[in-house]
Kinemage of the C-alpha trace (Angstrom):
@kinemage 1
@onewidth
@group {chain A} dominant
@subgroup {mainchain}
@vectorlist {calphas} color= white
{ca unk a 1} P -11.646 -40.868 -66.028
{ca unk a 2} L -11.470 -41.654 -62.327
{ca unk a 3} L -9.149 -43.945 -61.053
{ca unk a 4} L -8.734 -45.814 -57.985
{ca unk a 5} L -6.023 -48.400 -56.845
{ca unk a 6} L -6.122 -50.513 -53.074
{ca unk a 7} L -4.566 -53.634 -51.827
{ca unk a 8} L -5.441 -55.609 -54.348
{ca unk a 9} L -3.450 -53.820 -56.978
{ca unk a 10} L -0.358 -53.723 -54.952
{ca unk a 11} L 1.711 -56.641 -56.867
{ca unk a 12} L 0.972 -54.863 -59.802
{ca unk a 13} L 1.876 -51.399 -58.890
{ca unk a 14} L 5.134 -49.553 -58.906
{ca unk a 15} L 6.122 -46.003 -57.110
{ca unk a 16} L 9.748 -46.188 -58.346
{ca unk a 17} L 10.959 -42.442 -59.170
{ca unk a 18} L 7.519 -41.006 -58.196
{ca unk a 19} L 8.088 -37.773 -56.417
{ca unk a 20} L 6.116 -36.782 -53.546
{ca unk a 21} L 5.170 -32.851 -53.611
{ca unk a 22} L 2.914 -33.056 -49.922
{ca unk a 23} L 2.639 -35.249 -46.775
{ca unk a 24} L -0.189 -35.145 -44.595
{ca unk a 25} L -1.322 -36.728 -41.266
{ca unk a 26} L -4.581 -36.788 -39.876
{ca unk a 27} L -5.623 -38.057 -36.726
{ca unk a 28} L -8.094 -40.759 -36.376
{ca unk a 29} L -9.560 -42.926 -33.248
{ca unk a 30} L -7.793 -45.055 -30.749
{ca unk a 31} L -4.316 -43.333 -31.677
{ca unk a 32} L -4.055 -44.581 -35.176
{ca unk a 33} L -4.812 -42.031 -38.403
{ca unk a 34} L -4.198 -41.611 -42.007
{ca unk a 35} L -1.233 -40.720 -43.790
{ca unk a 36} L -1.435 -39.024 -47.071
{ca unk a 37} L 0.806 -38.336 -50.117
{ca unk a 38} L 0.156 -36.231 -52.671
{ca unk a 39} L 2.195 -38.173 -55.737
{ca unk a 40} L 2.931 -37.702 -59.137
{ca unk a 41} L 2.344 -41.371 -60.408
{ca unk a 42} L 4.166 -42.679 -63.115
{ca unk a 43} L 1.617 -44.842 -65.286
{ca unk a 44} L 4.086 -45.649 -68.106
{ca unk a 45} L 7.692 -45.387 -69.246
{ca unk a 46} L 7.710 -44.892 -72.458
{ca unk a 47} L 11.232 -44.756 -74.691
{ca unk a 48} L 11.493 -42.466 -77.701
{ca unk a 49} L 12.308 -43.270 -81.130
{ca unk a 50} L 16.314 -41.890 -80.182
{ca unk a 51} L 16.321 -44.008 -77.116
{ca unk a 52} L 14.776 -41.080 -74.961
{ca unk a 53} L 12.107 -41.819 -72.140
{ca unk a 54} L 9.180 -39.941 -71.476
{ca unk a 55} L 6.942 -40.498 -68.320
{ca unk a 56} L 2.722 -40.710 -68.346
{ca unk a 57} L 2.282 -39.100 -65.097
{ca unk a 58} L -0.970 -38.838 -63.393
{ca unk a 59} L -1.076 -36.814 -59.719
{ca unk a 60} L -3.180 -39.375 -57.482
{ca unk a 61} L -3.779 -38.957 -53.651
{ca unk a 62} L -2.403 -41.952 -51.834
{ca unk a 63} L -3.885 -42.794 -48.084
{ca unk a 64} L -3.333 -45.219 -46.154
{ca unk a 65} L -5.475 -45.803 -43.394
{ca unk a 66} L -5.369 -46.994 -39.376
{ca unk a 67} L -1.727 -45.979 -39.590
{ca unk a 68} L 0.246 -46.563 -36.244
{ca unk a 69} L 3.803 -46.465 -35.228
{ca unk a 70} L 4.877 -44.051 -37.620
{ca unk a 71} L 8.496 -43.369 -38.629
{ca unk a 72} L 9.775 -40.527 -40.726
{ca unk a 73} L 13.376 -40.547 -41.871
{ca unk a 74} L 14.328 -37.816 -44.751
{ca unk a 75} L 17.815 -36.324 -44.939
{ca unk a 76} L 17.947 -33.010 -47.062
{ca unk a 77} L 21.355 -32.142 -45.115
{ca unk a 78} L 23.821 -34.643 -45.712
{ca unk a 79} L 23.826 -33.709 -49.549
{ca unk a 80} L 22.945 -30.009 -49.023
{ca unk a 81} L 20.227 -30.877 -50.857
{ca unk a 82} L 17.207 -28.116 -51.637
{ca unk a 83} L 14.236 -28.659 -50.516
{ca unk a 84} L 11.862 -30.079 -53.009
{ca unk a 85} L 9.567 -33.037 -53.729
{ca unk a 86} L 11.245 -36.220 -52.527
{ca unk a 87} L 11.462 -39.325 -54.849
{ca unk a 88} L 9.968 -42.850 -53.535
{ca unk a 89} L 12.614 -46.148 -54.726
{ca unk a 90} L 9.798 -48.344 -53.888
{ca unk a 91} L 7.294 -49.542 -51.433
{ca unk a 92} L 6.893 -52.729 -49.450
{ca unk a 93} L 4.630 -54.627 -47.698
{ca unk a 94} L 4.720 -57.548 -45.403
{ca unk a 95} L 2.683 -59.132 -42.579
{ca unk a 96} L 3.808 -60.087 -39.439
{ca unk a 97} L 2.178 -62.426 -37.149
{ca unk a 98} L 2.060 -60.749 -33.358
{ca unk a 99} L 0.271 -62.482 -30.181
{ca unk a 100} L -3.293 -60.969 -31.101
{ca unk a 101} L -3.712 -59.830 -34.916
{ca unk a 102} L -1.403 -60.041 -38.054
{ca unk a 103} L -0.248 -56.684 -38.591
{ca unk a 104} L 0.459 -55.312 -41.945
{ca unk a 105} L 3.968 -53.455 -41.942
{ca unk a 106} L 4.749 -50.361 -44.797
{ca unk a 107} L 7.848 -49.380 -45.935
{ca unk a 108} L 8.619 -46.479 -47.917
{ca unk a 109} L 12.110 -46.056 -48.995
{ca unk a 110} L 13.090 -42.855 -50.581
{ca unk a 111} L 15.852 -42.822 -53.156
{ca unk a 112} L 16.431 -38.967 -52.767
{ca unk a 113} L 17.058 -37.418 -50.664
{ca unk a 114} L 17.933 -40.863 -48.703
{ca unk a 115} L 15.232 -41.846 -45.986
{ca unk a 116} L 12.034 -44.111 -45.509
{ca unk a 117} L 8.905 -43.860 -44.049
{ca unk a 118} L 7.780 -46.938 -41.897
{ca unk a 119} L 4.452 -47.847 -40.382
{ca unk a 120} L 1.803 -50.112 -39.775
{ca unk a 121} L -1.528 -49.864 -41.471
{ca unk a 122} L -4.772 -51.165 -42.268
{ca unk a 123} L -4.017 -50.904 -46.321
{ca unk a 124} L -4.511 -48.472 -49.043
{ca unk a 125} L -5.965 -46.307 -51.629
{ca unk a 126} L -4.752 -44.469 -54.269
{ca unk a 127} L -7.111 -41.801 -56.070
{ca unk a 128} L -6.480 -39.799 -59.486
{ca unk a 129} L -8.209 -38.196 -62.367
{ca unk a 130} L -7.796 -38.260 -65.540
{ca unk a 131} L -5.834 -39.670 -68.962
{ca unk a 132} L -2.164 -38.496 -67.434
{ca unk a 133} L -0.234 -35.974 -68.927
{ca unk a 134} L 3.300 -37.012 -70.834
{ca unk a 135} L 6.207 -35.064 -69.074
{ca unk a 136} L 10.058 -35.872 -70.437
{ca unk a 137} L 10.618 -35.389 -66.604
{ca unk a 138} L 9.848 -38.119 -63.860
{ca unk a 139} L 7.700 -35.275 -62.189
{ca unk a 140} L 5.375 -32.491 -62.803
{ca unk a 141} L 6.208 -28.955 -62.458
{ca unk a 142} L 3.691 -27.036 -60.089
{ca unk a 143} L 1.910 -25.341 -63.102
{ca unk a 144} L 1.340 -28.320 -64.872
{ca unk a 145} L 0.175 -29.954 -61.362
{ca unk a 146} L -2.186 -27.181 -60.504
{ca unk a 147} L -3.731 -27.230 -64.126
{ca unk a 148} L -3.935 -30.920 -63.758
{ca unk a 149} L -5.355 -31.313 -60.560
{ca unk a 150} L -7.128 -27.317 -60.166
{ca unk a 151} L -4.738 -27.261 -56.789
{ca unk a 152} L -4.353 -23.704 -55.902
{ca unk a 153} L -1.143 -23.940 -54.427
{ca unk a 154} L 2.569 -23.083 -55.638
């Protein structure tokens, strides 16, 4: 089953804990682009009969598009921290009035390693495939990724 999330879902949507395994940028016209995360999306917490939680996790693509002013803030060295898929704590939005256009501001604030992305953009959408796999982790190892999504990659 394809899936596919934008703007309109974004009140009902939650990153909390999702763990980001790649970033991409890609340029676009008049010096604004699109900034990509490859995710594993949480669609449900779901507690055990012991008190346990298990995660439905389902790897989506998130873009968001006409991206300027972007800020990247991720520190792996203050904790000594490996380097690994980073954790979103949540995402906001809010729009600003400015002299010529209401501008839509994005905040991405990382609860490990500490950090946040910041930008402005044109909105969102988030694409994935799929039922979702249960994981007793908050994340996806890379084999059960690259079965999941047929990425070749580690």
């Amino acid at each position: 089953m394809d899936r596919l999330w934008t703007g309109e879902h974004f009140d009902q949507m939650s990153w909390h804990d999702n763990h980001v395994h790649a970033l991409r940028i890609l340029e676009g016209v008049h010096g604004s682009g699109q900034l990509i995360l490859d995710l594993d999306y949480i669609l449900e917490w779901q507690k055990g009969t012991i008190g346990e939680f298990q995660f439905l996790i389902l790897p989506v693509t998130l873009k968001f598009n006409g991206v300027f002013g972007l800020r990247l803030s991720i520190d792996y060295a203050t904790p000594t921290a490996a380097l690994g898929p980073f954790s979103i704590a949540s995402i906001e939005r809010r729009i600003e009035s400015w002299p010529r256009y209401d501008a839509k501001l994005w905040k991405i604030l990382i609860n490990w390693p500490v950090g946040e992305i910041s930008f402005e953009a044109e909105g969102f959408e988030q694409h994935g495939s799929g039922d979702g796999i249960v994981s007793s982790d908050q994340h996806l190892d890379a084999k059960r990724r690259r079965l999941t999504t047929g990425c070749s990659g580690p």
